[in-house]
N, C-alpha and C positions, 0 to 999 in steps of 0.2 A: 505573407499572411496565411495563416489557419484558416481551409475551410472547412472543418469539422467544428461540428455545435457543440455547444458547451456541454450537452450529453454524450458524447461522442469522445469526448475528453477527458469525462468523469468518470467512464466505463474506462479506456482504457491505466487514467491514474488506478481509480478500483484494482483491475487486474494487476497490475504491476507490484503495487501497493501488498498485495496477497502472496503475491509470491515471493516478492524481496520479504515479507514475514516468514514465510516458507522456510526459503533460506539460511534466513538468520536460528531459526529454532533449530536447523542440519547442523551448522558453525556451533551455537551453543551446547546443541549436543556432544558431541565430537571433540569438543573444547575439553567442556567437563568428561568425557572417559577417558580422554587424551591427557590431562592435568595440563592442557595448552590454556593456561588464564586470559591469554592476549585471541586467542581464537576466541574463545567464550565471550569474551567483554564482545568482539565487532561480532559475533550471532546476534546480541541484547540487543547491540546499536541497530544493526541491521531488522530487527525484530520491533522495533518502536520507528523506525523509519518507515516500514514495511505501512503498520497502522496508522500513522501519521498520513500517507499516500492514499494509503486505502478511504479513510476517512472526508479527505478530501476531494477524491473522487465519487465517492456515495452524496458529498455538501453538491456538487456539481452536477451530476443529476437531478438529487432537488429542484433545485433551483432554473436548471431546464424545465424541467415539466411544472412544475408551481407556472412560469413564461408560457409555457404552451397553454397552460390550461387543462394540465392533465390530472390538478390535482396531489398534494403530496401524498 
């Protein structure tokens, strides 16, 4: 069992989320100077992963604090 709160979860999806974007924009880059097509494609992947996580974790704190009573 998890005991970290669903904010605590959302921060870290958040971060993670951010940086596998990070990533993926390094890969894309590097892809495209490189003519590496197959690099480029997993940056993009990696790049809409990244904000997909990210997003998710931003919904997860919401919705902790809307719970707490903090307000969104």
């Amino acid at each position: 069992m998890d005991d970290r709160t669903l904010g605590e979860r959302g921060a870290e999806n958040s971060l993670k989320g951010k940086l596998d974007h990070a990533v993926g924009h390094v890969k894309d880059a590097l892809g495209g100077l490189t003519g590496d097509k197959s690099l480029q494609t997993e940056g993009k992947v990696d790049q809409l992963k990244g904000k997909l996580q990210d997003k998710l974790g931003e919904t997860q704190m919401d919705v902790d604090r809307g719970l707490r009573g903090d307000g969104l």
